[in-house]
NUZA-464244 format. One record per atom (N, C-alpha, C, CB): x, y, z. Coordinates in steps of 0.05 Angstrom, whole numbers, plus 5000, padded with zeros to 4 digits. Glycine has a CB too. Layout:
BEGIN
XYZ ...
This chain:
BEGIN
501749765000 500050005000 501850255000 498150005025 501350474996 501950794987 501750895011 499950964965 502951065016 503151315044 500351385042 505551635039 498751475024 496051535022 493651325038 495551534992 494051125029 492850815040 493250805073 495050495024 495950835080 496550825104 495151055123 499250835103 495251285109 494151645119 491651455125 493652015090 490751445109 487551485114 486351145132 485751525074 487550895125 486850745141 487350775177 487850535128 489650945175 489950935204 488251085215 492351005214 487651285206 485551505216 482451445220 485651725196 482151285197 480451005200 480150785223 481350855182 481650705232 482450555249 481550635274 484850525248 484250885278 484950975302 481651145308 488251185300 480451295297 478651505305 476151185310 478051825275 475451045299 473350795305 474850675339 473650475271 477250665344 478050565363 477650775386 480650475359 478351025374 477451175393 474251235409 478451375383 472551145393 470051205390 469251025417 468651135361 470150805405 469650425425 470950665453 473249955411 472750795455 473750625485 473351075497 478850365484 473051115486 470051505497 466651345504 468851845448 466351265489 463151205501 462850905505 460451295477 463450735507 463350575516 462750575554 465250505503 465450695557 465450725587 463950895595 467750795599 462451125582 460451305589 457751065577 460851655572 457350855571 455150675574 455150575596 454950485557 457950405611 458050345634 457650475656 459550275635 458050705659 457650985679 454251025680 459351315662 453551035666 450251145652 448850865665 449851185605 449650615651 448150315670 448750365703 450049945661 451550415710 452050335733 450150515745 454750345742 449650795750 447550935758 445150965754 447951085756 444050775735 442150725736 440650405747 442050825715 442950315755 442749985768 443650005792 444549735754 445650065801 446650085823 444750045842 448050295825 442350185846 440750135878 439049875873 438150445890 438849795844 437849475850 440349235849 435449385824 442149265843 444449165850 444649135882 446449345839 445449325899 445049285929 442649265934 445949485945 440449305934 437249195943 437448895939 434349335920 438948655910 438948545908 441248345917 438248615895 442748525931 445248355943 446948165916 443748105972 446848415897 448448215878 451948235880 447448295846 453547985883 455447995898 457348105868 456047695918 459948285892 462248385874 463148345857 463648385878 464248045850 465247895825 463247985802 465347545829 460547725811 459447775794 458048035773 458647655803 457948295797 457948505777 460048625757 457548685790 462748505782 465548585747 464548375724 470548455756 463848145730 463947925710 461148055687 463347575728 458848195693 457148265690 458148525666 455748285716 459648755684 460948955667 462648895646 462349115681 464348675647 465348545627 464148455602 466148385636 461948355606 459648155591 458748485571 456247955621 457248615594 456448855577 457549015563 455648995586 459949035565 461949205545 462549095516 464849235558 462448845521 462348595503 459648655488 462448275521 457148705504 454448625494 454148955472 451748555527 454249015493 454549365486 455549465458 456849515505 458449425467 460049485448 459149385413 462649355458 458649085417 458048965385 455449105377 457448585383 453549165397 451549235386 451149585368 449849175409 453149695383 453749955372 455450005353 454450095388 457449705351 459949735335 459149995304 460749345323 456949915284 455950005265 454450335267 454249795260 453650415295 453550695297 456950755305 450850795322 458050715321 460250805320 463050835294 460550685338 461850595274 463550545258 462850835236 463350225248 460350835231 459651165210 459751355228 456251215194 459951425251 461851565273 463851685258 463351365296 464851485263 468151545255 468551735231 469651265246 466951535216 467351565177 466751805172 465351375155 464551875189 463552255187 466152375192 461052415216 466552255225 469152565237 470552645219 471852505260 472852365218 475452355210 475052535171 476551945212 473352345158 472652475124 472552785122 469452375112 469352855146 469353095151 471553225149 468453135170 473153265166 476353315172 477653395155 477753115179 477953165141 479353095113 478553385094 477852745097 476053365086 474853545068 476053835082 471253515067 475353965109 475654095103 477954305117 473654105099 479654055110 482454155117 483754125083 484353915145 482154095065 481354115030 484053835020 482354575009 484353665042 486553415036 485353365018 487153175055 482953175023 481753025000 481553314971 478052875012 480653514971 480753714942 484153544934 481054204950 485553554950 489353634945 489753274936 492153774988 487653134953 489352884936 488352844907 488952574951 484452914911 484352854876 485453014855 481652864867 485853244870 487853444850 490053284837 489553694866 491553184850 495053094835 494352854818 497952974863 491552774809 490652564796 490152274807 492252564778 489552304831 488452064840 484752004840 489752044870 484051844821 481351774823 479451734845 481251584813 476851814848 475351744873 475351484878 472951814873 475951254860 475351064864 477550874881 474551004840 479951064870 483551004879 482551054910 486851294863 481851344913 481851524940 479651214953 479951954937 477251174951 475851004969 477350734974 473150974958 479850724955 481650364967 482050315000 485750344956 483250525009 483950525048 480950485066 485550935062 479450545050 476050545064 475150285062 473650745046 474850055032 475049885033 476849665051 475049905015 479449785047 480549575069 480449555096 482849545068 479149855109 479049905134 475649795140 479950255140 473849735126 471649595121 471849325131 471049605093 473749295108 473948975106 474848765140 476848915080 476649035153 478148955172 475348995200 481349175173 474349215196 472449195209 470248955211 471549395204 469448855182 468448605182 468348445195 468848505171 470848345195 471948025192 471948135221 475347875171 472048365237 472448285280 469848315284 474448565307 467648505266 464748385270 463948155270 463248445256 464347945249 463647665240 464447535265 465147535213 467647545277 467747355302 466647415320 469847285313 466947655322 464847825360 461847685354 463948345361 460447685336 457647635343 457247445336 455647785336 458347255314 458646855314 459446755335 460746695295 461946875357 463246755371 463746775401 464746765360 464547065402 464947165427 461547285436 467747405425 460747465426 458947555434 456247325443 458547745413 455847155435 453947025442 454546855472 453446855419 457546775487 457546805502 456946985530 458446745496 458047255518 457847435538 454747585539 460347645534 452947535520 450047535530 448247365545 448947565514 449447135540 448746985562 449247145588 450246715561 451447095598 452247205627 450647505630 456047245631 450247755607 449147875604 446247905615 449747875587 445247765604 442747725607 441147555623 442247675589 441647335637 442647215669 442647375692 445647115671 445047585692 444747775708 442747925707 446347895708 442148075693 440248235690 437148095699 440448335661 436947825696 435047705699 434547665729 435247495683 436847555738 437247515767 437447755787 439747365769 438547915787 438948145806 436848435797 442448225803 438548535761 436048765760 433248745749 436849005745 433048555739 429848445738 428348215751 429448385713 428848245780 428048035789 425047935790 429048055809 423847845795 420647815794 419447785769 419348045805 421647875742 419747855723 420947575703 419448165707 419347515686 419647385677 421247265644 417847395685 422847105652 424947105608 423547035599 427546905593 422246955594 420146755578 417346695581 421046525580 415546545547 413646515551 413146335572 412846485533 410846435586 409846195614 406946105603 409346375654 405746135587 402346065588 402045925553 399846435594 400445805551 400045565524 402245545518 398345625497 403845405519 406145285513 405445015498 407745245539 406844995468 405544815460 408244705441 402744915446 409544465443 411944325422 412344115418 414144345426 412144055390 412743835376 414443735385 413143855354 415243485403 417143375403 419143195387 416543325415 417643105367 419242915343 416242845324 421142545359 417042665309 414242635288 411742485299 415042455260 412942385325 410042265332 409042325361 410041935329 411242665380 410142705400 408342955411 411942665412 407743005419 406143265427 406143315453 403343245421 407343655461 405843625490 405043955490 408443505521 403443945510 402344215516 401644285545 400044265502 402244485549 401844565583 401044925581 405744495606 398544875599 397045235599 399445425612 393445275625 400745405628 402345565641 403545375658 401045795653 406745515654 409145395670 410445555689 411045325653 411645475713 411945625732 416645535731 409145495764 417445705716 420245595712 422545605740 421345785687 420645775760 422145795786 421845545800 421246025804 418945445794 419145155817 419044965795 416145085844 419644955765 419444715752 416844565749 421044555764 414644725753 411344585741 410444635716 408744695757 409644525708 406544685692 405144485691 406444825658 402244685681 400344595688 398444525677 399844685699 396344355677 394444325646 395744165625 393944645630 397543825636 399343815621 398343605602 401743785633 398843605578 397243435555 400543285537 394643715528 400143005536 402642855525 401442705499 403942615549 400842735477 400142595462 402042505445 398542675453 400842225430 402742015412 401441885401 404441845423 403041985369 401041845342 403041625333 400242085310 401041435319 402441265306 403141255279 401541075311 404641125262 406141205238 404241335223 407540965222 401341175218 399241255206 397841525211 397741075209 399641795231 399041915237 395041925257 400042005215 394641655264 393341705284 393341675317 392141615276 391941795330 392041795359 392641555379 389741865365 394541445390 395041225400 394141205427 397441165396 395241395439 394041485465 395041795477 394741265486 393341815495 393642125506 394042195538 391042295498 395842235548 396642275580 395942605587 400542205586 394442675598 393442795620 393542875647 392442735620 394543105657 394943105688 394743375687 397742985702 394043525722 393443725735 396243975726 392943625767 398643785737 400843905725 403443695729 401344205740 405543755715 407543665715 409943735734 407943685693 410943635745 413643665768 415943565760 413243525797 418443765760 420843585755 421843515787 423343755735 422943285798 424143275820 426943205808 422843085840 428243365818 430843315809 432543155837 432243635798 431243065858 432242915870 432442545873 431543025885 430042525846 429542275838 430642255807 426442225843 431842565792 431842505773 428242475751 433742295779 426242415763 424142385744 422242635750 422542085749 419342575732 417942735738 415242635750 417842885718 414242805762 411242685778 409242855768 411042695814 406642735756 404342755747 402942775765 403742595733 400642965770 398442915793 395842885776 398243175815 394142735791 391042775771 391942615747 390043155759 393642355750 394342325725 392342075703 397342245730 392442215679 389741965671 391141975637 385042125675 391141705633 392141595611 390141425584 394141395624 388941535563 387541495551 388941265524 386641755548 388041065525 390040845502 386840825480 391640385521 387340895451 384940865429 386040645424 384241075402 384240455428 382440195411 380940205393 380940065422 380839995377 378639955356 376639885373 379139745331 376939735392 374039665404 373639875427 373739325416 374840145426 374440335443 376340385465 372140285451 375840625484 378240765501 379640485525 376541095523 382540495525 382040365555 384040635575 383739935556 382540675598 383340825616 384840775638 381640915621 386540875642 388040885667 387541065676 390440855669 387841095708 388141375719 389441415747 385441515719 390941525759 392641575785 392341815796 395341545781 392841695819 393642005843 394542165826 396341995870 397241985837 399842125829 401441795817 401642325864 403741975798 405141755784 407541955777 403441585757 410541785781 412341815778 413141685756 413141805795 414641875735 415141715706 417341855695 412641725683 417641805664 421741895658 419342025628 425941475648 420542185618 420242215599 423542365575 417642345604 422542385551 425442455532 426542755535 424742415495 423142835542 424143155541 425343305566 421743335533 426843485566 427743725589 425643925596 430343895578 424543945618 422144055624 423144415619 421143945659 425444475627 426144755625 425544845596 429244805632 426244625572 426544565540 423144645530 427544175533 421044685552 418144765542 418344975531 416044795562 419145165540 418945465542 421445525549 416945595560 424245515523 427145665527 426445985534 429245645496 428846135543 428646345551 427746585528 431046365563 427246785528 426947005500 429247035495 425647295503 432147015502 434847185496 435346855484 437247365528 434946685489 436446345479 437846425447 433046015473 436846565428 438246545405 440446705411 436846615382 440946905427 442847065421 446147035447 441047365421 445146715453 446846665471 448546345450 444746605505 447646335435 449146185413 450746185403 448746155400 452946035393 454846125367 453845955344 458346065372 454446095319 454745995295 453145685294 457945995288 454445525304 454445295301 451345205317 457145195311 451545245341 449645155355 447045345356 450745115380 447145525339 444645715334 442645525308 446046085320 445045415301 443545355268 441145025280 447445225231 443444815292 442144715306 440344695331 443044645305 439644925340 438144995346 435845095341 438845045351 435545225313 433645295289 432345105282 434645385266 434044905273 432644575263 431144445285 435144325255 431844475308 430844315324 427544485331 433244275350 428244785337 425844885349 423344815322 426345255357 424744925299 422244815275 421544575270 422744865248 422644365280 421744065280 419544135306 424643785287 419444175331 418544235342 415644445341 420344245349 415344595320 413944735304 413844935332 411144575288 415345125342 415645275363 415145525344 418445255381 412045685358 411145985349 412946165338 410146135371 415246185361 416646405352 419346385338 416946545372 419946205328 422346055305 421946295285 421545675287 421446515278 421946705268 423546795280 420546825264 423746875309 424747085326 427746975320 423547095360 427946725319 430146575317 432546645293 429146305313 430646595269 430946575245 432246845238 428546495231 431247105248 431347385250 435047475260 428547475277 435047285283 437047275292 439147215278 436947155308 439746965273 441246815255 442247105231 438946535241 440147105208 440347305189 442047555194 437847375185 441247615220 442447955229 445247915235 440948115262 445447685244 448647635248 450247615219 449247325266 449047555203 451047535178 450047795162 450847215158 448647925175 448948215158 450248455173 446048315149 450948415190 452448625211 454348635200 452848565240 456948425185 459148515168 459248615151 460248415160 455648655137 456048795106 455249025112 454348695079 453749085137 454049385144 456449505147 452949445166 458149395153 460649605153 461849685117 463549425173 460749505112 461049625077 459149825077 460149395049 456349805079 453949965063 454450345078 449949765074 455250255111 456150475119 458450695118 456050415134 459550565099 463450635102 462350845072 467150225093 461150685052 460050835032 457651015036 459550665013 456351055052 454651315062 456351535076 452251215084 457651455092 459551625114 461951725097 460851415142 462251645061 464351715048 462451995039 465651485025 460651875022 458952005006 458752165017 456951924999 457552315044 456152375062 457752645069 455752155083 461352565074 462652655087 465052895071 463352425100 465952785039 468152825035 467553065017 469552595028 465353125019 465353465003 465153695028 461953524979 466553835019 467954015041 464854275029 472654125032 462554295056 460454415056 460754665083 458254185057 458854925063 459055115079 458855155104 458155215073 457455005121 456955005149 459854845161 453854835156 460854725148 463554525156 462554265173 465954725178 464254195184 463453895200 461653835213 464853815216 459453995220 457454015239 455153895220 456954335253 454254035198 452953925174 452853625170 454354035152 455853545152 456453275152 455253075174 459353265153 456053155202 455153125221 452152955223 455353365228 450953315226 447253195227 446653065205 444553445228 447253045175 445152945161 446352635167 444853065127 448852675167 449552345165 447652225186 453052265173 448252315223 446752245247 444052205236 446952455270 442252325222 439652305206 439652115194 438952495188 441152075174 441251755155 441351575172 443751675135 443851525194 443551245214 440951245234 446451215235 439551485244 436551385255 434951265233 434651645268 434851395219 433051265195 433550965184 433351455169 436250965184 436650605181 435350455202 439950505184 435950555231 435550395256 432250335256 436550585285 431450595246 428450535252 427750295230 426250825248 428650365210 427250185179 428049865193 429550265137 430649825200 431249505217 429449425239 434349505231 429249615259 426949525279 423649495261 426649795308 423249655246 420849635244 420149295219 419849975234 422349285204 421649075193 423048775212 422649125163 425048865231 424448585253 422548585264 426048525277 421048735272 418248695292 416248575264 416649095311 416948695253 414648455228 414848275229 414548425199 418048155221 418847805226 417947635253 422347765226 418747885269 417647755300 414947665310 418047935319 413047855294 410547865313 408747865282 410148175339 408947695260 407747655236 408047505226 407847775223 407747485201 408847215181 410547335163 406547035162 412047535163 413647665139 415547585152 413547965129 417547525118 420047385118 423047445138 420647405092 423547255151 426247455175 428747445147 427847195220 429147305133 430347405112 430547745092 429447225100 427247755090 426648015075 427548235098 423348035065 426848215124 426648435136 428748495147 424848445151 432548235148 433548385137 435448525115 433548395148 434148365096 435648435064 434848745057 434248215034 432048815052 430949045047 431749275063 428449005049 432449275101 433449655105 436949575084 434449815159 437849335085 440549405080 441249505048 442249145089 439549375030 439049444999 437849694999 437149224982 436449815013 435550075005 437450225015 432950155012 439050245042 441150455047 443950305024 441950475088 443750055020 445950034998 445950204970 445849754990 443050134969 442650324934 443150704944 437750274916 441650764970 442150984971 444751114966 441351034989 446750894990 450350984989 451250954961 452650755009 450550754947 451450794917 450251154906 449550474895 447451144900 446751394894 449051754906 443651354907 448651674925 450251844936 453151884930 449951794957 454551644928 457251604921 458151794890 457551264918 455851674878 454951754851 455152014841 452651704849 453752184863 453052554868 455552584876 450452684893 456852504883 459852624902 462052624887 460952444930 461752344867 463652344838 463652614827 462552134813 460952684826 461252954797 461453184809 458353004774 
């Protein structure tokens, strides 16, 4: 690479690095004061809050990486323009297209530490993330669905329970059905609610009544109570709401397969997930080319300008992404489309723009 390549990737670099480690710690400052008195109300012990601040800087950080990264691309470009560098480099005959090479590679580099933070690292540290928060500052409420709970267990199981209680391991209203190859009803188990005892290892049924179809009609069983084993993990009724985003790569995907064999409601929410993780690297492309566009004409108001409209373009992305995840989430529209479409329309836009800035 050229002294030029180098100018501008470091500045690249360095001003995105700077961004991470100015507000970041003013996120941690801003939580801690705003957690802190349920933290001690909750007696949540020392370690675990460093281990907690750790997790969140982690959680934090990836999730902002992409506002902070067109951050940058404003300041530093801004800058550039109108200290008239960029006029002085395309002057001596270097092409816009030459001039955007250090942007690409400072893109690319940004990428590839997005792709591992949120395939790899990041899905650990929301777990612990989100645990805490569950345990100490949201205590009383609840991760997950608790009421009609309903999952396919494999091709010939069924179970359903009206509401589950995940602090003592019940639910209730519990229905076990099992078909036979011919897809009909073989028999159907019934009880008040379900109990895991984890001191026997099994579970106990109360009210329990066992329906077997005959051709020559029902034969019935029925019990107090009955102690029995079954295949499934009672916690496995109703996983937590955060479960996809405590995954990596690998175990997200099998996890996808499994919940849709299962025919689980919200396997969108899932699916949504998955998707966003492999488009978070091409944002640092679609952004690097808005924040160029955006930035590198040296305008009468000076850096402040560049500034707001750019800050304008990234709300407007944020909103167009939430509003078409809450579609995937809470509809039948595609978690694919919702999120191909904000990133293709701010893509075509950054092209357009790129375009206006050429001439």
């Amino acid at each position: 690479m050229q002294i030029i390549d180098w100018y501008i990737l470091k500045r690249y670099l360095l001003t995105f690095g700077l961004m991470l480690l100015l507000f970041v710690p003013i996120g941690i400052m801003l939580n801690l004061s705003e957690q802190i008195g349920k933290m001690i109300d909750n007696e949540a012990p020392l370690n675990e809050i460093l281990i907690y601040y750790g997790n969140f800087t982690i959680y934090i950080g990836n999730l902002l990486f992409p506002i902070f990264l067109f951050l940058s691309i404003l300041f530093f470009t801004s800058k550039l323009a109108n200290n008239t560098e960029i006029i002085a480099i395309l002057s001596s005959g270097v092409s816009f297209g030459r001039f955007l090479r250090p942007y690409w590679i400072g893109a690319t580099v940004i990428a590839i530490i997005m792709f591992i933070m949120t395939m790899f690292v990041v899905p650990n540290a929301s777990k612990g993330y989100n645990e805490f928060k569950f345990k100490y500052l949201k205590r009383g409420k609840q991760d997950r669905v608790t009421s009609n709970i309903f999952n396919q267990l494999n091709e010939n199981d069924f179970i359903y329970v009206s509401s589950f209680d995940p602090a003592r391991k019940i639910g209730y209203n519990f229905t076990f059905e099992h078909f036979n190859e011919e897809n009909k009803l073989e028999y159907k188990i019934s009880a008040a609610n379900i109990r895991w005892v984890p001191k026997d290892t099994l579970y106990r049924l109360t009210s329990y009544i066992k329906r077997k179809v005959r051709e020559e009609g029902e034969i019935v069983e029925s019990k107090r109570r009955l102690d029995t084993l079954f295949t499934f993990n009672i916690e496995d009724l109703t996983p937590v709401s955060y479960i996809a985003e405590t995954k990596n790569l690998f175990e997200l995907n099998k996890f996808i397969d499994t919940q849709r064999r299962k025919g689980a409601s919200n396997i969108n929410a899932y699916i949504l997930t998955k998707y966003k993780r492999w488009a978070l690297p091409i944002t640092a492309f679609i952004l690097t080319v808005i924040g160029v566009a955006v930035s590198s004409i040296k305008r009468r108001g000076g850096m402040g300008v560049n500034l707001a409209f750019g800050i304008g373009v990234a709300f407007i992305y944020i909103f167009f992404d939430r509003v078409f995840g809450t579609l995937a989430e809470q509809s039948g529209f595609s978690p694919l489309l919702a999120v191909v479409i904000p990133n293709l329309l701010f893509g075509l836009l950054g092209f357009y723009l790129l375009q206006q800035t050429k001439r």
